[in-house]
N, C-alpha and C positions, 0 to 999 in steps of 0.2 A: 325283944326280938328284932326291932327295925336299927339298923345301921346307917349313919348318917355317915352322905363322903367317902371318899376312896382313901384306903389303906394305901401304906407302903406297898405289897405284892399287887395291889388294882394299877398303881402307879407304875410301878414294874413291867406288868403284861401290854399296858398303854405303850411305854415305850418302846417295847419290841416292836408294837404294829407301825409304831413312827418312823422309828427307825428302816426298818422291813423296807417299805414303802418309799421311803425318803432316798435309799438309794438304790433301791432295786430301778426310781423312776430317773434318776441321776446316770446308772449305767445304761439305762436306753437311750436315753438323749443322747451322751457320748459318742456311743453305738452308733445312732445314725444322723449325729450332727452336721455331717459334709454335706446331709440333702436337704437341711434346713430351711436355703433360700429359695425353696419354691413354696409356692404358697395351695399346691395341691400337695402336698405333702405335710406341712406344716398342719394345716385344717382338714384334713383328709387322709392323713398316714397312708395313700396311695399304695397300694399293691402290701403292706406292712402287717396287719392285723391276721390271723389266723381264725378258722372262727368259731375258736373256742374264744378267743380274745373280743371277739364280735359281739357273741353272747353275753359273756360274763359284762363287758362294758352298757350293752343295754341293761342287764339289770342293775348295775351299779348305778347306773346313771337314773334309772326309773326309780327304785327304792330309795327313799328319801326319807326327812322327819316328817314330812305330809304322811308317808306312810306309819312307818313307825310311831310313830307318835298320833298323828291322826287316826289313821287305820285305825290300830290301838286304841282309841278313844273312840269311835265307832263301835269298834267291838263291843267298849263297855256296855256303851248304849243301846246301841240295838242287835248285835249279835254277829253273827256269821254272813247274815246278807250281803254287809260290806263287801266278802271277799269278792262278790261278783262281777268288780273289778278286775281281779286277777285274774280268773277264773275265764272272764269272757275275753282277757286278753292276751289269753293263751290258742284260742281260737282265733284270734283276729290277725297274732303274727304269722299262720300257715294262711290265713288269705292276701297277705303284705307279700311275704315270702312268695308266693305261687304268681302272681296277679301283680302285683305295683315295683316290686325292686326289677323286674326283667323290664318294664320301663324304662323303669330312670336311667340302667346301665346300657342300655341299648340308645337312650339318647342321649350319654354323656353326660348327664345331671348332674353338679357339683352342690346347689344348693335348690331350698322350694321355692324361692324368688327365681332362679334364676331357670327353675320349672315354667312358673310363670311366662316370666318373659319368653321364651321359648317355644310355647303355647300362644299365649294371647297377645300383652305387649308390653314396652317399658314402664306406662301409668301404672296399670295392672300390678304389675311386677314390684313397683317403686311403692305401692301403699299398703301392699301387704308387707312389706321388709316395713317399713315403719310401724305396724299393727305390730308385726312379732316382736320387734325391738321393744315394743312398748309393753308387751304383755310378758316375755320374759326376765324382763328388769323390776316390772314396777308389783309384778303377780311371783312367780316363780321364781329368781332367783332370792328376792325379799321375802317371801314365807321360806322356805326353805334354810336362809339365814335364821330367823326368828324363828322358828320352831325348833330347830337343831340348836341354839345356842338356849334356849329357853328349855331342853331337855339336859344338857351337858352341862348345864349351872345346877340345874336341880338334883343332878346326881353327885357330882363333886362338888359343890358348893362354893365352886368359884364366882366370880362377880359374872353376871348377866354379857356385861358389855366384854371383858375381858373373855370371856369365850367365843362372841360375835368376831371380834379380831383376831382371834386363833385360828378361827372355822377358816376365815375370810384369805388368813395368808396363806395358810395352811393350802388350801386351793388353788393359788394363786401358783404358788412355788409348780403344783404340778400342771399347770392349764402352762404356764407361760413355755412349757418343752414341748405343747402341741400335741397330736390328738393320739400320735401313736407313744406320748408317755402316758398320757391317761386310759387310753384302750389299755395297755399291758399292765402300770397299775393294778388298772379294776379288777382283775382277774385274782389279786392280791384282798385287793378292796372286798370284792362277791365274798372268798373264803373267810376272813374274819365275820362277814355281815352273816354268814349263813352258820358256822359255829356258833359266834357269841348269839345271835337269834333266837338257835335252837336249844342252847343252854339256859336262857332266860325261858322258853317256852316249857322247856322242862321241869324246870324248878318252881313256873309258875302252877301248873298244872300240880302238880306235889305237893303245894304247899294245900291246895284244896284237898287234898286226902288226908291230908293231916290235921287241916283244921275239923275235918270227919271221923277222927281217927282212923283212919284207916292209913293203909298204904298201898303205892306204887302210881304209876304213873297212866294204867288203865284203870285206874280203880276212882283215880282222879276227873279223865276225865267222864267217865261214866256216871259221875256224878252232877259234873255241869251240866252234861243230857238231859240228867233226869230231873234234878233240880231246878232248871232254866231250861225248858224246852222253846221257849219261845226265843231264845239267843241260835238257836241251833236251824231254822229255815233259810231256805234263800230267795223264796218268792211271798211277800206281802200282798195281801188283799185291800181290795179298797175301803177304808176306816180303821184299818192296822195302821198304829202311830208312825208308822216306819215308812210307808205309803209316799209319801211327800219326795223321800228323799231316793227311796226305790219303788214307782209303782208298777209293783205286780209283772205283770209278761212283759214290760216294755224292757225290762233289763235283759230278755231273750231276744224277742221281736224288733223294738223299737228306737229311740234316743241311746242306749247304749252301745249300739253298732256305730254310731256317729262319735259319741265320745271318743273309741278305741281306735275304731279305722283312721279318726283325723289325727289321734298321738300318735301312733303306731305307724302311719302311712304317709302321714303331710305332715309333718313335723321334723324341721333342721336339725332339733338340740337331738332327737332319737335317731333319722335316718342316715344323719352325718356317718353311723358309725360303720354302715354297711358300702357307702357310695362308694369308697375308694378301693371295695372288692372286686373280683370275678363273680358272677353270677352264682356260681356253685356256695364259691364258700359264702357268699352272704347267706343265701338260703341255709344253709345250714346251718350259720351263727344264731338264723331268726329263730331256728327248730330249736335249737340250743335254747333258748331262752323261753320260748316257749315252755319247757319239762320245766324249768328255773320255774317258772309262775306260777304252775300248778303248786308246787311248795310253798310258796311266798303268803298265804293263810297261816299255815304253821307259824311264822316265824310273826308276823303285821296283826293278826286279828284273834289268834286265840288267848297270847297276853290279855289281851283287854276284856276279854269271856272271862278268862281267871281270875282277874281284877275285880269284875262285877260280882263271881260268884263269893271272894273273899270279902266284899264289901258287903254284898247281903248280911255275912256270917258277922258283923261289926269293926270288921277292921277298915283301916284306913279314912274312918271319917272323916278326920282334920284335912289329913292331908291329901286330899280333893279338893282342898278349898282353894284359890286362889289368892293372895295377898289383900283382897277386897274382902274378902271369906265369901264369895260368892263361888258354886260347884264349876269344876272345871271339868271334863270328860277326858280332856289332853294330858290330863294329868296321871291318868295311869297309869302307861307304863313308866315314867319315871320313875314312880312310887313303886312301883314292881321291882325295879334295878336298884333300887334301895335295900331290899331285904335279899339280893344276894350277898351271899361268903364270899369274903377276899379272895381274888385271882379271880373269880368268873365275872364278879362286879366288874373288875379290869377288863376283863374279854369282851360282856357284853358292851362296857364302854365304847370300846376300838371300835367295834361291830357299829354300833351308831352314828360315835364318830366318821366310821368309813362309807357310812351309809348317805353322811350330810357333807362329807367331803365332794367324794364322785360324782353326787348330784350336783351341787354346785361349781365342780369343774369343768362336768359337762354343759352345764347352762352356757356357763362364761364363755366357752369356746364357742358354741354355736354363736351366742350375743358377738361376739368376734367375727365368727365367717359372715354375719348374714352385713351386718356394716362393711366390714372390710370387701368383700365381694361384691354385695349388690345394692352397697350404696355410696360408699369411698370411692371405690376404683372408677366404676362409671359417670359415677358425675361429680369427681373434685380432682382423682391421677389419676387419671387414660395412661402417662405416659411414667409411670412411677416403676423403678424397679422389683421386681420380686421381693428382693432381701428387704427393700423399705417397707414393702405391702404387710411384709410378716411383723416388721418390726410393730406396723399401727394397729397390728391383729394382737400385740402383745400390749401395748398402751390401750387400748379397748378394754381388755381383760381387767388392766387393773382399775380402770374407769367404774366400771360397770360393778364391780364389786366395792367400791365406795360405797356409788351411789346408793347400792344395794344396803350398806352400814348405815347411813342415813338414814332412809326410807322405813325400814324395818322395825321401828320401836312405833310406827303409827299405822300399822298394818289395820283393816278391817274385822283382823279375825273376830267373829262373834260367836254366840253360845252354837252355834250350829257345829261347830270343832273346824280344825287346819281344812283338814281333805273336803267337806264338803264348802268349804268358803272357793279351793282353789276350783273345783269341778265346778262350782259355780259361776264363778268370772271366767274361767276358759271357754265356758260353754257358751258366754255370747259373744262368741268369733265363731267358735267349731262347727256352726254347723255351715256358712256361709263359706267359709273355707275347703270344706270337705265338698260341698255340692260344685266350686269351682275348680276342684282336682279331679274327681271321679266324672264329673261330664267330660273335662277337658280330658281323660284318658279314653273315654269309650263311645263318644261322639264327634265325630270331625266337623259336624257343623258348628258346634260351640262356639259362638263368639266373645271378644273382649267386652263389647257392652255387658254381654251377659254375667262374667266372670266377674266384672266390676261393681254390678247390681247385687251379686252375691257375694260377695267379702264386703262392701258398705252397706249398703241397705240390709245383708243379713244382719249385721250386726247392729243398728239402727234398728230394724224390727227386735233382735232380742234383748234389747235393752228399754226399747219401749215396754216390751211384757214384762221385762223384771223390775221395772220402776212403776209398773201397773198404768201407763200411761195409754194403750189401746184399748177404746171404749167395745162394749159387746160381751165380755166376762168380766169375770173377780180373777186376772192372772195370776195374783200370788197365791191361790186356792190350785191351781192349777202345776205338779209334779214341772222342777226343771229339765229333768229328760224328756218328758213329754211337748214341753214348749219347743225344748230345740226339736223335735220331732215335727213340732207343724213351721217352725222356721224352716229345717230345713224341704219341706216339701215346697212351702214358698218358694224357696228360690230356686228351684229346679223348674218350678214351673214357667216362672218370669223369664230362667235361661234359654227355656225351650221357646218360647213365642217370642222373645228378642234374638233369637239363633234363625228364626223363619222368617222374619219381618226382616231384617237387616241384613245389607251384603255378607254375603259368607265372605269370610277371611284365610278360610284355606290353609289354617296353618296345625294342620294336625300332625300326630306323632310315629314314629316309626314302630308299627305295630301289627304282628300277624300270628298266627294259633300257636305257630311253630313254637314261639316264644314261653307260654305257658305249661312246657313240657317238662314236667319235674323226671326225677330217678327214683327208681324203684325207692330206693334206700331211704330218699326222703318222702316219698308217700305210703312207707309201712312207719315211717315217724310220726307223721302228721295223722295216720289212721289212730296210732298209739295213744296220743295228745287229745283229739276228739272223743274214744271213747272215755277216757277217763272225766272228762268233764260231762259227759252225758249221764255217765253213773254218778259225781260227783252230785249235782241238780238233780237226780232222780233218789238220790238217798236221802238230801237234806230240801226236799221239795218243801 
């Protein structure tokens, strides 16, 4: 039954999407190559993206092999929880949308350094661009490399490294035509990633009716339900194995508001895509994507529910093992994409493939704006032209994706799976981050001291807890959402008494109620979006 490698027709459908893609992204650039030499255009496709293309570019750029693949491998292991993820950051973009873009476009914000500086001041400013640089290079664009070429070897049986450099140019071709080839792209990118997705989810779910005899594809999964109920919750109790990695209400309440609001809100490589909107259409790119995530379980986490339930039933033994023969969790779905039939094997290929491109073309470009902007220009060319600024936003790119080839074969990933390694090293920055964005938006006394104690010192305190080095607990006993939970009340609180102690600085932001006035239109969307994740969490409580 298992099919090893891609057929001639897998190969086939591959190349359409290459192709597709390849010049769909060639005739945009074309298209609007005469406005090249600006570099809010360039990094910011200024006034260009539509926002369906908004949308679509967030989720292509979000859905990654962390997800696919990780998700996926969460699935296996512990079930549906995972999606809580998606789920809560389908909620999180109607609070971004409503609340943090009428911000930024009302002060002009091109990047979150230059949020920063803008806010508090250049120090500020200049060590957060160094923190991102650091953590999208050395965390994110390298997982992302590595898991994506560690999925696309295993399905096609190419060499390991010869797909790492495929992924790599392959991104590279589209990141170097700037944000409005990869905005329009993704749009391309989302559809293969959400057919070939949902084909693989379908076939996955099938294949458990049949290993039941039964058929169809509710018959399927009403057997995972029933079979594996405990794959099918989304809140764990305290001493449920799953605990550690979601405990219990905080995925409601607590450290996962921080998670989602700092990617979704303070984060370059995601809000780049909306900054060079009108107010309107970002918002409704962000609504746009918002519906996208509610789906994004179907296609990330029930693979790997089907996976578990075919593995119970004795399949796939072996091939879970990892080349050590030690059990891999990441290994799912590629073993899944294995036992499709020629031509969908090919789709869901693309759909992966398109899933690990996006991502990392969007990375690269951020990695670009945030050097080229708010750390080239200001302090090495003050006086460099446009056309040159672009040009070193393009030698960035291809920098950055080296280094990322390098790096990637020594990655951390450990038995915890992709996604939860990445949530883990993001999470000691995110909470120090987020406590220095959301004061600095909704308190005008907020100082730079304070800004500066919370993006260093937060991340100083959560690296002490995650190295166990703060005496008074057992920290590693202790839920990473949770930690960043008491980091970040830490630093809010040092904000607030270093904000009262120290000269105010007076540099707050252009902000009044007027601003947070959505349209009907998009608050029967955003009503829409909310209940379904209310029912969602109230079904699979």
């Amino acid at each position: 039954m298992q099919q090893q490698g891609l057929q001639a027709l897998d190969y086939g459908v591959f190349l359409f999407y290459f192709v597709v893609v390849s010049f769909y992204g060639y005739w945009i650039y074309n298209k609007k190559k005469s406005k090249e030499t600006n570099t809010q255009d360039f990094f910011l496709a200024e006034g260009s993206l539509t926002w369906w293309a908004i949308g679509s570019s967030l989720i292509a750029s979000n859905i990654s092999a962390e997800q696919m693949i990780g998700m996926s491998g969460n699935g296996f292991s512990m079930g549906l929880g995972i999606s809580t993820y998606e789920w809560m950051a389908a909620a999180t973009l109607i609070v971004v949308a409503v609340f943090f873009m009428p911000i930024y476009l009302k002060n002009k914000i091109s990047t979150m350094p230059q949020f920063l500086s803008q806010r508090y001041n250049k120090t500020v400013s200049l060590i957060m661009a160094i923190f991102w640089l650091i953590l999208y290079i050395a965390v994110n664009l390298t997982s992302i490399l590595y898991l994506g070429a560690l999925a696309v070897s295993g399905i096609s049986g190419i060499d390991f490294y010869t797909c790492m450099i495929f992924l790599a140019v392959f991104a590279v071709i589209i990141t170097v035509g700037g944000m409005k080839v990869i905005g329009f792209t993704d749009v391309i990118q989302v559809f293969f990633l959400v057919i070939g997705g949902l084909a693989a989810t379908y076939l996955a779910v099938n294949l458990v009716s049949d290993k039941y005899e039964m058929e169809g594809l509710v018959n399927g999964f009403k057997l995972m339900t029933q079979n594996h109920d405990d794959h099918f919750h989304m809140i764990y109790p305290k001493g449920n194995s799953n605990y550690m990695a979601l405990p219990g209400l905080t995925v409601l309440f607590g450290g996962m508001w921080i998670v989602n609001l700092n990617y979704w809100g303070c984060n370059q490589y995601i809000t780049q895509r909306a900054l060079g909107a009108d107010l309107d259409t970002a918002r409704k790119g962000l609504l746009f994507a918002a519906f996208l995530k509610l789906l994004m379980p179907i296609i990330v986490t029930l693979p790997g529910i089907a996976a578990y339930a075919l593995y119970q039933k004795g399949m796939f033994q072996q091939e879970m093992l990892d080349a050590t023969g030690q059990f891999n969790q990441d290994r799912a779905y590629p073993v899944l994409l294995n036992l499709l039939p020629a031509g969908l094997k090919g789709l869901s290929f693309a759909a992966l493939t398109a899933a690990v491109v996006a991502s990392l073309a969007g990375k690269a470009n951020s990695i670009s704006t945030i050097f080229t902007l708010d750390v080239f220009r200001p302090y090495f060319a003050k006086d460099m032209t446009e056309q040159k600024l672009v040009w070193t936003g393009r030698i960035v790119i291809v920098v950055s994706m080296i280094l990322a080839i390098v790096i990637s074969p020594f990655m951390g990933i450990d038995k915890k799976g992709g996604f939860q390694f990445i949530q883990e090293m993001t999470g000691l920055l995110s909470p120090g981050i987020f406590a220095a964005f959301i004061m600095g938006f909704f308190w005008k006394k907020t100082n730079s001291a304070g800004a500066f104690f919370a993006i260093v010192g937060g991340f100083l305190i959560a690296l002490s807890m995650h190295l166990n080095l703060l005496p008074g607990t057992d920290w590693t006993q202790v839920p990473f959402l949770d930690r960043m939970g008491w980091v970040f009340v830490i630093c809010v609180s040092v904000m607030f008494v270093l904000s009262l102690v120290l000269p105010d600085e007076n540099k707050g932001l252009e902000i009044d109620a007027s601003m947070f006035k959505t349209t009907r239109g998009f608050a029967i969307g955003a009503a829409i979006v909310l209940i379904a994740i209310v029912t969602l969490y109230t079904v699979f409580w």
